[in-house]
C-alpha positions in Angstrom: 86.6 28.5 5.8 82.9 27.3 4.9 82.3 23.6 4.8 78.8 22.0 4.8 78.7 18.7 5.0 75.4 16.6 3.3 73.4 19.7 4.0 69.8 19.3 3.3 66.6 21.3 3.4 62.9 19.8 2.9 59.5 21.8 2.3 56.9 19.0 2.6 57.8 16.6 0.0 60.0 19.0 -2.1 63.7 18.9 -0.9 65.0 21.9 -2.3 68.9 20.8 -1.2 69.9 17.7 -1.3 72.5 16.5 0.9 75.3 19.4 -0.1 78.2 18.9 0.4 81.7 21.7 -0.4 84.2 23.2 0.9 85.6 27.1 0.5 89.5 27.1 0.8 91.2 30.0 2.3 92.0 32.7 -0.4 89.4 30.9 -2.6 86.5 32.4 -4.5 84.2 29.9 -4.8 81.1 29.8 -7.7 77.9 28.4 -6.8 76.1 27.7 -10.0 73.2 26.6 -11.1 70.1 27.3 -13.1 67.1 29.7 -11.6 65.4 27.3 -8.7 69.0 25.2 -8.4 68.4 25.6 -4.7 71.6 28.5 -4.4 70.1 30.9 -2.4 68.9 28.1 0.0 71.6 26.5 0.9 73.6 30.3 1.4 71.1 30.8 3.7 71.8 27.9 5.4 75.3 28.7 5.6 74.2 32.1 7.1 72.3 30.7 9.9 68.9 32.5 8.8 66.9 28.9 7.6 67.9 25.2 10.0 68.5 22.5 8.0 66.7 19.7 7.7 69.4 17.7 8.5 73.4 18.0 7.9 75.7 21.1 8.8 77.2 24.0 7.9 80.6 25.9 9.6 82.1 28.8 8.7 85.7 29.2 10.3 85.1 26.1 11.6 82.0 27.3 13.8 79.2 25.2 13.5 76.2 27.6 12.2 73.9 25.7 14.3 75.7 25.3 17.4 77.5 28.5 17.5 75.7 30.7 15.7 77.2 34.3 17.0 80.9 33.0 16.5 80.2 31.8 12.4 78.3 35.1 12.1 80.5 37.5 13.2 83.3 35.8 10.6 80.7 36.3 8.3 79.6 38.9 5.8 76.7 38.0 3.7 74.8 39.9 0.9 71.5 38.5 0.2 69.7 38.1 -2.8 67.7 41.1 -3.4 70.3 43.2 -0.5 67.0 44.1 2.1 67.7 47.0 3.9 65.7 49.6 6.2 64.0 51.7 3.3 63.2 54.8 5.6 67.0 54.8 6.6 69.5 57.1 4.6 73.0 55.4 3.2 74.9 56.4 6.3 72.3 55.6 9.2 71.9 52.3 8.0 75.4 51.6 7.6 76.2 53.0 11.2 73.3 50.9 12.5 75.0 47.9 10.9 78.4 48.9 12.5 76.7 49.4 15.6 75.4 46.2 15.5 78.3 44.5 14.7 80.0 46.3 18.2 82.8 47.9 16.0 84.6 50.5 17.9 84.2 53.9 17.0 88.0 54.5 15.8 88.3 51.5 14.2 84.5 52.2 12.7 85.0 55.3 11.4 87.8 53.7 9.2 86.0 50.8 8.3 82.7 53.1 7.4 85.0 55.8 5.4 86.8 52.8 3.8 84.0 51.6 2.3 82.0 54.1 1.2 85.2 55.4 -0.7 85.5 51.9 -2.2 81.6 51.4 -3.7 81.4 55.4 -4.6 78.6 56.1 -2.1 79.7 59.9 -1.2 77.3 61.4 -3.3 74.0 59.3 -1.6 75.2 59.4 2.1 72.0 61.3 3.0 69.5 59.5 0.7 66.9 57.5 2.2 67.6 53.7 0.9 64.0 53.8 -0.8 65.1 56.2 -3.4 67.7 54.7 -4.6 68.4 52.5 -7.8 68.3 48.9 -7.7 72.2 48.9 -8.9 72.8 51.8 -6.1 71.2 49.4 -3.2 73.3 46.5 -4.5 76.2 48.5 -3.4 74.5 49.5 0.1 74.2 45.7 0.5 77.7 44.8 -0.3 78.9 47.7 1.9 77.3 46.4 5.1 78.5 42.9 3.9 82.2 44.3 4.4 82.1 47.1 7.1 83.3 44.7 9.7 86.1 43.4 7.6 85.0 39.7 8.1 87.4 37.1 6.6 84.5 35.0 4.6 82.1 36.4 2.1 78.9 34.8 1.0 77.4 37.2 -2.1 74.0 36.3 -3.6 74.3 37.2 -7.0 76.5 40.2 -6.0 76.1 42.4 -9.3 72.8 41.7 -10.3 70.8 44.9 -11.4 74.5 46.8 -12.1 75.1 49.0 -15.2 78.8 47.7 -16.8 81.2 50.2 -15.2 79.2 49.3 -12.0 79.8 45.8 -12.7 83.5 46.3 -13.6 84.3 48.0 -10.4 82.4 45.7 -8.1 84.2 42.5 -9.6 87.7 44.8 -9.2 86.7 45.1 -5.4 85.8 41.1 -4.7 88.8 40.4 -7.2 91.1 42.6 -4.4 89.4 41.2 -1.4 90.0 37.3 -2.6 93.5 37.9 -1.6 93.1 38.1 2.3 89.4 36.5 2.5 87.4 33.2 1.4 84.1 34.2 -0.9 81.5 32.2 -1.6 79.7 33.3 -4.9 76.0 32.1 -5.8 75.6 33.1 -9.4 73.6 31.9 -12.8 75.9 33.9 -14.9 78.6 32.2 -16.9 80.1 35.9 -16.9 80.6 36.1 -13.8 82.6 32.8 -13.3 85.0 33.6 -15.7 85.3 37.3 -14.6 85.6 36.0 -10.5 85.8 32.6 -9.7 88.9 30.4 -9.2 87.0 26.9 -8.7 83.3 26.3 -9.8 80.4 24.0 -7.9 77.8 23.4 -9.9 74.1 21.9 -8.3 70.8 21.3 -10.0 67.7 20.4 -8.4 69.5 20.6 -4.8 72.1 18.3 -5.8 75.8 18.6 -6.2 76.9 17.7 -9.9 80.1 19.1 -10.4 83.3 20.9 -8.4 85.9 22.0 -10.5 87.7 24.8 -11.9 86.8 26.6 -14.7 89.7 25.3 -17.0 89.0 21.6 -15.5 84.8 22.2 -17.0 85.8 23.7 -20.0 88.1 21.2 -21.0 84.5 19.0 -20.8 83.2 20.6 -23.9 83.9 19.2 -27.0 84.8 23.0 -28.4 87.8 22.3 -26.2 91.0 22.4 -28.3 88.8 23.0 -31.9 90.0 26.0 -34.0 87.4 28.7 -35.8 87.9 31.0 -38.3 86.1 32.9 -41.0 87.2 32.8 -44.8 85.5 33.5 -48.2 85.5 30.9 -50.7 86.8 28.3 -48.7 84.8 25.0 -49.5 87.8 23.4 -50.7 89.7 24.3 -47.6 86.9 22.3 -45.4 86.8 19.3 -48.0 90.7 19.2 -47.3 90.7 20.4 -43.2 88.6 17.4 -43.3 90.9 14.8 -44.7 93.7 15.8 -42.0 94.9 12.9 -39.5 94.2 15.2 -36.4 90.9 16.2 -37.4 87.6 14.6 -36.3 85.2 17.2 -37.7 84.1 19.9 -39.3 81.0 22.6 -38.7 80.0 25.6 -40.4 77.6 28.3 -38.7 74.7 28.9 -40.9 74.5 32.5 -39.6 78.2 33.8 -40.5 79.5 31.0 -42.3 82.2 30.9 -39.6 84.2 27.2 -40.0 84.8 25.4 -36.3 87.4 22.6 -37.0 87.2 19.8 -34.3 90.3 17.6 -33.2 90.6 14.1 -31.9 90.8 13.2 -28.8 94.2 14.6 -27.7 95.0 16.0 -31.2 96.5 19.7 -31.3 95.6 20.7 -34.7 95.8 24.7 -35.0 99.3 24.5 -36.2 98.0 22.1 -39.2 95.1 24.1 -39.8 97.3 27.2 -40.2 99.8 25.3 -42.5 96.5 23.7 -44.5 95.0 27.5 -44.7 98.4 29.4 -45.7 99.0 26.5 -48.8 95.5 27.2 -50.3 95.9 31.1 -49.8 93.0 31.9 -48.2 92.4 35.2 -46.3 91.4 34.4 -43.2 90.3 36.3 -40.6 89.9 36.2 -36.6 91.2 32.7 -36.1 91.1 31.4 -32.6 91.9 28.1 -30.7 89.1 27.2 -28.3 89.5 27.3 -24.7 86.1 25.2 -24.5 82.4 26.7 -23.9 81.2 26.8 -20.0 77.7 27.4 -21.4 77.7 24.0 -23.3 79.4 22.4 -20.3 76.7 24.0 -17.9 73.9 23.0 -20.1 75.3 19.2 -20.4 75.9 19.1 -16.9 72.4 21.0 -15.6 70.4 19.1 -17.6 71.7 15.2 -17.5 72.7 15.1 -21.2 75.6 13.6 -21.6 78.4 11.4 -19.8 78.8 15.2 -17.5 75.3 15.2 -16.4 75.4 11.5 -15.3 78.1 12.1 -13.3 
């Protein structure tokens, strides 16, 4: 549904992507992560047709961007960073103008328009001009125009930035229901996000590709993976002992709460061990948890060459 293949962008001497290369399945949504200046936005608008490439391609539906630019944009719906719009323009003329653009018929645009205006709670700033709206009220403007024409790919630029919570819920409900029947392609440098949204995870720095996963595959990277925490008063001797277990390679206390992280080896499972080790020495313990694994560590190893992820 969007491929690129060694997709690359140069300003002068700086090439801001580097030879990109992915592909968006059908039904997929798709992260795009990377720090602030990763080169995200570029390559989406790449993919949208609005910046060439310096070399490399990009299709969407299997239309080349370059070579058949009003066939990938009409399968298209894109929300850009920022979500520009006509300022003077009220909610609905704007959204109308878009429709019209996009040659919708009237029947079946009256639908689409009433669709989605019920689905991002616009009724109540149909007749406000765009300019006097909230930031979080002209993200939804964008992602409504992004939809109108029902396109079967999705390309959203950080889709709830500037979004209170409930704003945020509700938007990620509404991509969450429209993964089913569409491909979206999600540029984000929220951790949040790709655990709230995302079903497999590309992660560039500096342009470059570094890793394409899903989230449990990247978690599964970081050494919190399969380590069990827990907080308990008085429970030195417990950590002298949690240390002297088979399964256990290690043992870390926060300095803030005190809260105990036990670390396993390599293919150890150790919170039943832990458990039996806690209940013998009778030690009230509270909130304890097996670790799924920290994105953020995994991100930072990853982002910022530390570690065997980042040379990878």
């Amino acid at each position: 549904m969007i491929e690129t293949d060694r997709l690359t962008r140069c300003y002068g001497h700086l090439t801001a992507v580097d030879a990109l290369s992915i592909r968006a399945e059908p039904g997929q949504v798709l992260g795009l992560l990377g720090p602030n200046g990763a080169g995200k936005t570029t390559a989406m608008r790449m993919i949208a047709g609005f910046l060439a490439p310096t070399s490399g391609t990009a299709r969407v539906c299997g239309h080349d961007v370059a070579r058949e630019p009003v066939a990938a944009r009409r399968a298209l719906g894109y929300l850009p960073e920022g979500a520009p719009g006509y300022g003077e323009m009220t909610v609905r003329e704007f959204l109308l103008f878009i429709m019209r653009m996009r040659g919708l018929a009237v029947d079946l645009g009256r639908r689409r328009f009433e669709d989605v205006v019920a689905r991002l709670e616009l009724e109540d700033v149909l007749e406000s001009p765009i300019d006097t709206l909230s930031k979080g009220l002209r993200r939804r403007v964008g992602l409504a125009q992004a939809i109108v024409h029902d396109p079967p790919v999705l390309m959203l630029d950080e889709p709830t930035d500037g979004l209170d919570p409930n704003q945020k819920h509700a938007v990620r409900q509404l991509i969450d229901a429209m993964a089913r029947e569409r491909t979206i392609l999600i540029s984000t440098h929220l951790l949040e996000e790709v655990h709230a949204l995302c079903n497999r995870v590309v992660i560039i720095a500096r342009g470059r590709l570094l890793a394409d996963a899903t989230p449990a595959e990247l978690e599964q990277r970081s050494r919190y993976h399969g380590a069990v925490s827990f907080s308990a008063p008085g429970s030195g001797i417990a950590q002298e002992m949690l240390g002297r277990l088979p399964q256990v390679a290690g043992i870390e206390v926060d300095p803030l709460d005190g809260r105990i992280t036990v670390f396993p080896k390599p293919g150890a499972r150790i919170l039943e061990p832990v458990e039996n080790l806690l209940r013998q020495q009778g030690l009230e313990v509270s909130e304890i948890q097996l670790e799924r694994g920290r994105l953020d560590e995994v991100f930072r190893q990853i982002t910022t060459g530390n570690g065997a992820e980042g040379r990878a």
